[in-house]
C-alpha positions in Angstrom: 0.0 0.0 0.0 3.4 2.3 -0.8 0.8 4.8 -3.0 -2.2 4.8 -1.1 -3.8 8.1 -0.7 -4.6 8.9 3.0 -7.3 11.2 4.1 -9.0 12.9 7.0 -12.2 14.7 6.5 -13.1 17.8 8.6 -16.8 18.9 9.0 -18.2 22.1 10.7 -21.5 23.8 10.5 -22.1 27.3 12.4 -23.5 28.7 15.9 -27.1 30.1 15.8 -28.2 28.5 12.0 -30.6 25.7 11.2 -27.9 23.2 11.0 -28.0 20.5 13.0 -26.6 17.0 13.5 -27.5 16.0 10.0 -25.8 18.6 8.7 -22.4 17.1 9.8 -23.8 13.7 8.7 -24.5 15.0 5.3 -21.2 16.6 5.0 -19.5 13.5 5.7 -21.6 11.3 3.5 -20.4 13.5 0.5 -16.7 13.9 1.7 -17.1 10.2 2.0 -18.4 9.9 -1.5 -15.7 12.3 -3.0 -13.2 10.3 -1.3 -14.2 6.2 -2.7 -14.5 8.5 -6.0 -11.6 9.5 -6.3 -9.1 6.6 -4.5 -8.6 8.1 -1.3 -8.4 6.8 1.7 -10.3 8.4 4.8 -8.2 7.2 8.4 -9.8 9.6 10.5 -12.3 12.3 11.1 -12.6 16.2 13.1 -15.9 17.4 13.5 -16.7 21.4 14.6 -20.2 21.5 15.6 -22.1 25.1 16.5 -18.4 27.1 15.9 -18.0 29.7 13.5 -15.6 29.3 10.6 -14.8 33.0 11.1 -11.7 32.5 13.5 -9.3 29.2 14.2 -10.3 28.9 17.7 -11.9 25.3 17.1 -11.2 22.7 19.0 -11.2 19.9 16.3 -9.4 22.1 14.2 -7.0 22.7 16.4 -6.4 18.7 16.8 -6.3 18.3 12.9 -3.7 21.1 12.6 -1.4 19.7 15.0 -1.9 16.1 13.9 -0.5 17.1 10.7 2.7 17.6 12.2 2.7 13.6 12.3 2.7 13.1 8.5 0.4 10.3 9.1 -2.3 11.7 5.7 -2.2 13.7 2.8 -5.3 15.1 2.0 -7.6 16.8 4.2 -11.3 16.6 2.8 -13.6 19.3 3.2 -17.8 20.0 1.9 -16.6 23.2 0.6 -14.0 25.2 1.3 -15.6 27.6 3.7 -16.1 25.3 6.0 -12.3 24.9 6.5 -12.6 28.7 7.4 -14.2 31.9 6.6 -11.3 34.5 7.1 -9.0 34.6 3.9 -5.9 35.0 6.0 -6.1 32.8 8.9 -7.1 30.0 6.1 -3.8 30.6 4.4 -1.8 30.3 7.6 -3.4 27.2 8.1 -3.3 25.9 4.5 0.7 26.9 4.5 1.0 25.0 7.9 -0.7 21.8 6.3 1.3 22.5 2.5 4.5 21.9 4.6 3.7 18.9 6.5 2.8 17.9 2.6 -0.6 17.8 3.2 -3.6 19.5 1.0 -7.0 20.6 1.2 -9.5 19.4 -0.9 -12.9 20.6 -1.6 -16.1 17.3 -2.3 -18.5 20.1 -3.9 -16.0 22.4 -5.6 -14.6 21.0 -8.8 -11.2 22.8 -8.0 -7.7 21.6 -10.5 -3.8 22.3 -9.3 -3.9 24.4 -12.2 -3.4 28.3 -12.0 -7.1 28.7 -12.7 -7.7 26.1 -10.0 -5.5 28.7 -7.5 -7.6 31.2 -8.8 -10.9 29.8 -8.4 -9.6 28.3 -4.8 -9.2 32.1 -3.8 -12.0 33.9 -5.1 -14.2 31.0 -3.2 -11.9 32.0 -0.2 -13.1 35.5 -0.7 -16.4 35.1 -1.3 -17.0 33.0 2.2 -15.1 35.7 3.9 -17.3 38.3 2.2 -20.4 36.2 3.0 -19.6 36.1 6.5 -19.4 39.9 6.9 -21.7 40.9 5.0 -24.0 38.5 6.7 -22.3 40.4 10.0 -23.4 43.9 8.7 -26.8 43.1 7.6 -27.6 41.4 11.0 -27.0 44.1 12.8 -28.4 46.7 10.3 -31.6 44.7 11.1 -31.1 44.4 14.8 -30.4 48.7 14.7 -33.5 49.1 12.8 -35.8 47.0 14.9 -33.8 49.1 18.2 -35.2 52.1 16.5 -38.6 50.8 16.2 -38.5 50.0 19.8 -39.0 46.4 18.8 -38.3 42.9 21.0 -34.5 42.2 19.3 -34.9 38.6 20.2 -32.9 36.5 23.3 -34.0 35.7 26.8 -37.9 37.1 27.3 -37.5 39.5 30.1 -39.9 39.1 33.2 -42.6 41.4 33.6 -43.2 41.8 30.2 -44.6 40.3 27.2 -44.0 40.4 23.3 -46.5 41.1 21.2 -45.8 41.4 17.3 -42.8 42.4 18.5 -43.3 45.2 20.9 -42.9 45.0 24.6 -46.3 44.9 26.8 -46.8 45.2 29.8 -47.9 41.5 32.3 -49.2 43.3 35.0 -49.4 40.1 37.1 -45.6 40.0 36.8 -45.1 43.8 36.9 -46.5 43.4 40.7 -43.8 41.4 41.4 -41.4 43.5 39.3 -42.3 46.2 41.8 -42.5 44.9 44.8 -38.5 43.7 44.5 -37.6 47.2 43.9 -39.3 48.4 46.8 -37.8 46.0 49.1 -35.0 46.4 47.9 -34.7 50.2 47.9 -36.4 49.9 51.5 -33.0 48.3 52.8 -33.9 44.4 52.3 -31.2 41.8 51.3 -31.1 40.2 47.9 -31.1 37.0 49.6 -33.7 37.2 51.3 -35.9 38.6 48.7 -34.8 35.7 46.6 -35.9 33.1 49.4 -39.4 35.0 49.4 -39.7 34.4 45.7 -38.9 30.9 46.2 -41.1 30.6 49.4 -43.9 31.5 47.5 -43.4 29.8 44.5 -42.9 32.9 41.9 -40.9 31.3 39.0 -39.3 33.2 36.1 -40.5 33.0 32.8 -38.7 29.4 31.5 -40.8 28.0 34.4 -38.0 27.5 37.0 -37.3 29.2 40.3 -35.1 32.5 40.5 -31.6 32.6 41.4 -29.8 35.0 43.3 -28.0 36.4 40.3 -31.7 36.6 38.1 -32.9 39.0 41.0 -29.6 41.4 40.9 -30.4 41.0 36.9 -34.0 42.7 37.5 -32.8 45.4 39.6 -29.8 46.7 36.8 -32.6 46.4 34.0 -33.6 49.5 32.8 -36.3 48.2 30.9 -38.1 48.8 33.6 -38.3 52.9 33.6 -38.7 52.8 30.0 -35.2 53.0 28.9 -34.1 50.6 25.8 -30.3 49.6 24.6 -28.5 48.6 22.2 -25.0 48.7 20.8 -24.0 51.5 24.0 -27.1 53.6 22.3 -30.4 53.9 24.5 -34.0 55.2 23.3 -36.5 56.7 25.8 -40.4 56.0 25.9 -40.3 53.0 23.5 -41.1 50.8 25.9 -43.4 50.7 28.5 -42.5 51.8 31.9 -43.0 49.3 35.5 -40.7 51.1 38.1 -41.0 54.6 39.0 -37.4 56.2 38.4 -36.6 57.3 41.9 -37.1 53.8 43.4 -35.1 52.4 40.6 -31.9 55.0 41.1 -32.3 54.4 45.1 -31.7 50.5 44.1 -28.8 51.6 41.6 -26.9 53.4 44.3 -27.8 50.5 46.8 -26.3 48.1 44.4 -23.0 50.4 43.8 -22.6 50.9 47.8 -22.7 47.0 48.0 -20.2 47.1 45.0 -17.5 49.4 46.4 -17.0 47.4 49.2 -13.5 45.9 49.7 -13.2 42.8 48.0 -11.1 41.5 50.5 -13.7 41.0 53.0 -15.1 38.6 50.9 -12.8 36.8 48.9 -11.8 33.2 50.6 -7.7 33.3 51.1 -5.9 31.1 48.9 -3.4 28.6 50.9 -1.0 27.7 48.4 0.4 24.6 50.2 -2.9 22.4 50.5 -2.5 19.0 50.2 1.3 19.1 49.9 2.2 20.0 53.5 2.2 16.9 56.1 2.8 16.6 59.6 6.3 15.2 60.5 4.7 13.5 63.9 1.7 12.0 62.8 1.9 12.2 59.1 -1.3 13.8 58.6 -1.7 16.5 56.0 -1.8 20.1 57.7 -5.2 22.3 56.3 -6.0 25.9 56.9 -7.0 27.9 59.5 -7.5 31.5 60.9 -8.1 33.6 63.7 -8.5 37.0 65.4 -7.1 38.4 68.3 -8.6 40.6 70.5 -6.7 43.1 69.3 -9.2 42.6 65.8 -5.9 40.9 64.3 -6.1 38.2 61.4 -3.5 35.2 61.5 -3.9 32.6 59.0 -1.8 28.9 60.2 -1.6 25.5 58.5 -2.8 23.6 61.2 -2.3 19.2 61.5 -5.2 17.8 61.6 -4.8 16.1 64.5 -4.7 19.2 66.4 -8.0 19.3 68.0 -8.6 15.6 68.3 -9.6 14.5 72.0 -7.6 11.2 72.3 -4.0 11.9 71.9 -3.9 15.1 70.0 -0.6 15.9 67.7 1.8 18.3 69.4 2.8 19.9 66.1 2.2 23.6 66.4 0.3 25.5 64.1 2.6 27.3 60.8 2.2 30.8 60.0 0.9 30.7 56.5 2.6 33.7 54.8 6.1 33.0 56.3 5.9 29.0 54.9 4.1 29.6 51.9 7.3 32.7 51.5 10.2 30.4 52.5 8.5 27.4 50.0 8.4 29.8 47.2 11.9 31.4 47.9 13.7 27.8 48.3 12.2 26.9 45.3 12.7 29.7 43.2 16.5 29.5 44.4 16.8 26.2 43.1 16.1 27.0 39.5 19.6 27.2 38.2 20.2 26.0 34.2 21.6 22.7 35.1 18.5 21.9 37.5 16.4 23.3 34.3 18.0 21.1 32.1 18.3 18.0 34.2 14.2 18.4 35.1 14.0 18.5 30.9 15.4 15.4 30.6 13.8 13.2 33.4 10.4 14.7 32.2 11.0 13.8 28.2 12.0 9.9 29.6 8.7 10.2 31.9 6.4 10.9 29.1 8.2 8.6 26.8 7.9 5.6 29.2 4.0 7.0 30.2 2.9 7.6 26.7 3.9 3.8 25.3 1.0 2.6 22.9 0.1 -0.8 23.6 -2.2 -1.2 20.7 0.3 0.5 18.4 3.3 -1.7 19.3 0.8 -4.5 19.1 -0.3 -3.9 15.8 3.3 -3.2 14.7 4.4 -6.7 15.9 1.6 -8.2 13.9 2.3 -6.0 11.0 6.3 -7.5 11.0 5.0 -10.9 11.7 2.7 -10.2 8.3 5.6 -9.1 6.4 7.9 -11.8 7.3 5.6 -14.7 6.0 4.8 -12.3 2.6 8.4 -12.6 2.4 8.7 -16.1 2.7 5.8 -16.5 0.2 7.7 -14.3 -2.5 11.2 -16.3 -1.8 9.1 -19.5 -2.6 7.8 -17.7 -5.8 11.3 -17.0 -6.6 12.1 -21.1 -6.4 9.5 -21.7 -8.3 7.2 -23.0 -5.8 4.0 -21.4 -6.9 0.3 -22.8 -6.7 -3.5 -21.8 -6.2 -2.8 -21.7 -2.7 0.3 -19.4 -2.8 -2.0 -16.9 -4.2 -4.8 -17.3 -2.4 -2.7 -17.3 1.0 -0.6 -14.4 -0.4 -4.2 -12.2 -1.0 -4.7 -12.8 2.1 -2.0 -11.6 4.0 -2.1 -8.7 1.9 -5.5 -8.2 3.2 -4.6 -8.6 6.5 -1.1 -5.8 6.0 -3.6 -3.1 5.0 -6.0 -3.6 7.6 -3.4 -3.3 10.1 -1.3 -0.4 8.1 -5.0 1.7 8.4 -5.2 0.5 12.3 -1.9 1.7 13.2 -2.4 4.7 11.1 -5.6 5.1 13.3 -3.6 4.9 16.8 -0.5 7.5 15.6 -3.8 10.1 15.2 -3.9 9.2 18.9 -0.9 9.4 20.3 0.6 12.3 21.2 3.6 14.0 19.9 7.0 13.3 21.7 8.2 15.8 23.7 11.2 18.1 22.3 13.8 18.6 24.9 14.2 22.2 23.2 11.0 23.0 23.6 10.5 21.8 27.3 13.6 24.0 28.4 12.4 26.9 27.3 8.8 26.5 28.8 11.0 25.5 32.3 13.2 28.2 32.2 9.8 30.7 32.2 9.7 30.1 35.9 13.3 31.5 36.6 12.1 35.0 35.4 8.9 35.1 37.2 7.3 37.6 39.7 7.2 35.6 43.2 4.7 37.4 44.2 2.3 37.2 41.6 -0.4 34.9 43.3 -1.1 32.6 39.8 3.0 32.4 39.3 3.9 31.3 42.9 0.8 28.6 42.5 2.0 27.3 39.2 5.8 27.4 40.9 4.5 25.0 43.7 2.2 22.9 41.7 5.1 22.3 39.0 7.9 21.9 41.5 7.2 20.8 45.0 6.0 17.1 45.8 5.0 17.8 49.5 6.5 19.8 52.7 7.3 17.8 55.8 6.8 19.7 58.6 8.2 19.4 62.4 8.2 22.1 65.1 11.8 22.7 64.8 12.4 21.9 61.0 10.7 21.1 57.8 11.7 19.0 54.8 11.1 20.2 51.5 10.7 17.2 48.3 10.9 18.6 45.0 9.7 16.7 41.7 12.8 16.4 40.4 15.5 13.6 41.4 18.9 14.3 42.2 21.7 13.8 39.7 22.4 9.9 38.7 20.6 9.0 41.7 17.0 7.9 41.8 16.1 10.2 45.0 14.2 13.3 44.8 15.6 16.4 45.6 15.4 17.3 49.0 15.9 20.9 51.0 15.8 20.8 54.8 14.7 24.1 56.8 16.3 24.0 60.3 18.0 27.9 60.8 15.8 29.7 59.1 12.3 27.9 60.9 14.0 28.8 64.4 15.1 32.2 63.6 11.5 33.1 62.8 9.7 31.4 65.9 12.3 33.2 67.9 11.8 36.6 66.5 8.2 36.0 66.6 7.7 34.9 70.5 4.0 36.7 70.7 2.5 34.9 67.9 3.5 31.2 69.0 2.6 32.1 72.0 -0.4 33.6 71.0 -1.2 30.0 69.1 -0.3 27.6 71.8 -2.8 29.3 74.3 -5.6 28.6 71.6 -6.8 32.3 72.7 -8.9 32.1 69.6 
């Protein structure tokens, strides 16, 4: 099968339209068609379904892209060539990307030659799906601005307390009590919360059937719908719609809402403890979780705390941690031990991890099978050679042969699977990122930890640190052991240890 012609076929239809499933199926059935027609043949298939063919960022795309880096087909089959993409330029990155891994695009509707006329043709239709897609763009919202100025319904989710009628907005003044009634409350000093629960309490749904959420009642009070007020595209018309809320009460519930908003954030936001699940108790080898107090002083200390702190039957005598001075001293010790030669050596133990965890079974099983095929074709064409040939030669040697492409289009089928080795070029430079990072960017000092550090052992007069990487020609992992540095700070921090060990919390 030296000259077989191997094919993948990629299928899309677009958010929002009146394609459905069958549109994909229909697609491939005339991809598939093209294909038999024309001696290719297909190994695999990427199907896009609800994305737009105006950008790249599809998932299935994406895959088929990068699995052309494997060489493994040819031709990539398509309905028509807008459905590879819309936008003329991002289609000729891609088709550049695919020419070099020797690969083409071909179109099942679109009678397109290698010819210059074919190249012609190729990029007029390129043109005209890109023009069809903006122009569809412009005239959409042409329509949506005109229907805006007509103070007409411009389509999405039906909004409560009004209905549509031919378009327009009216007025449901059983739901416009209710409309009402939460912007009173509301602007009368009740919680959200609790106006929710009496929405709930007395069954009032919303208009798909289904109880409100907190966030659909916040929703209600930022309409302005509701005074009369109608927008679209950062313009707004006046009087087009009917009003429900009198305008005072709904700019006393505005100025509520921004009070609420300018709050600090802080108060609210849950800390982040960095070290969960990787710090362990050197006594009882627990794992230490988080915990927090205030003195009476109206002082916040955050600790990572064993969990055998508190229990009543032999509770662990480890003492709490001060969470900013470990989670610190972890990201400094391991930010210090990112020097190029422990870059380079966590490269190379990573590329023979991912080689050893990304062996194929079923490749290296049809691969054996595929040898053990060729061998005894071999053997059958050394006999034809002698001049032992029969019936049964032939029919045995059709066989095999049967049996070779089978498995040539299986193990075709499993390199689509497996993923590409990993380049030890390529992993150095995405290590070496970390040496030039903020430490104290929040997101940087968690992807530091969660990349570096196996788990923190932790004793009251020392901790152990074990990184992911193993020490030169030896199989144990790197290990740093805090002993100065933990003393130093209990002793210049005598209140606060104190402060934990009497439990004043």
């Amino acid at each position: 099968m030296e000259n077989e012609k191997k094919a993948v076929i990629y299928a899309r239809y677009s958010p929002g339209s009146k394609q459905t499933e069958q549109s994909i199926e229909g697609q491939e059935r005339d991809c598939l068609a093209f294909a038999n027609a024309n001696g290719y043949t297909t190994i695999g298939k990427y199907y896009d379904k609800g994305l737009t063919g105006k950008t790249d960022k599809r998932p299935e795309f994406q895959r088929m892209i990068k699995d052309s880096y494997k060489q493994i087909f040819q031709y990539v089959i398509v309905w028509q060539l807008d459905r590879f993409a819309r936008n003329k330029y991002e289609s000729a990155i891609h088709k550049n990307t695919l020419k070099k891994n020797d690969i083409k695009v071909l179109s099942a509707k679109e009678n397109i030659s290698d010819d210059p006329t074919g190249i012609l043709m190729e990029t007029m239709l390129e043109g005209m799906a890109e023009y069809y897609s903006a122009e569809l763009r412009v005239k959409v919202k042409r329509g949506m601005n005109e229907s805006f100025l007509k103070g007409l319904a411009l389509g999405g989710t039906r909004v409560y307390g009004y209905d549509i009628v031919d378009k327009h907005f009216v007025v449901n003044e059983k739901e416009a009590k209710i409309i009402r009634k939460i912007f009173d409350e509301f602007a009368s000093g009740k919680l959200i919360k609790d106006i929710n629960k009496w929405l709930n309490d007395n069954k009032i749904y919303n208009k798909l059937g289904r109880p409100f959420l907190y966030n659909q009642v916040i929703t209600i009070l930022k309409n302005k719908k509701y005074i009369g007020t109608y927008t679209f595209a950062d313009h707004e018309r006046q009087d087009v719609i009917p009003p429900i809320v009198d305008k005072a009460v709904f700019d006393l519930a505005q100025k509520r809402i921004e009070k609420h908003r300018m709050k600090p954030a802080s108060l609210k936001a849950r800390e982040q403890y960095l070290l969960t699940h990787k710090v362990f108790c050197g006594y009882c080898e627990q794992p230490l979780i988080a915990d927090c107090g205030t003195n009476p002083q109206g002082n916040i200390y955050r600790y990572y705390k064993c969990t055998n702190k508190k229990k009543s039957i032999q509770p662990c005598d480890k003492k709490q941690v001060n969470k900013e001075w470990l989670e610190n001293t972890v990201v400094n010790c391991t930010n210090d031990l990112l020097t190029d030669e422990f870059i380079i050596r966590a490269a190379k133990q990573l590329i023979a991890y991912n080689k050893k965890a990304d062996v194929n079974t079923k490749l290296a099983h049809y691969e054996k099978e595929l040898a053990e095929v060729q061998k005894k074709l071999n053997s059958y064409l050394d006999a034809i050679e002698k001049g032992l040939f029969n019936n049964t030669t032939q029919s045995r040697m059709l066989e095999l042969e049967s049996q070779k492409a089978d498995l040539e289009h299986l193990i075709d089928e499993e390199k689509l699977d497996t993923p590409l080795p990993l380049v030890e070029e390529e992993v150095i430079f995405w290590l070496s990122q970390f040496q030039n990072g903020d430490i104290n960017d929040l997101k940087f000092r968690e992807r530091l930890i969660d990349t570096f550090v196996n788990k923190i052992i932790i004793y009251n007069d020392k901790m152990i640190i074990v990184f992911n990487v193993r020490e030169q020609d030896n199989e144990k992992l790197t290990v740093k052991e805090i002993i100065d540095d933990f003393a130093e700070y209990e002793k210049t921090n005598p209140k606060e240890f104190e402060f934990v060990r009497d439990g004043a919390w």
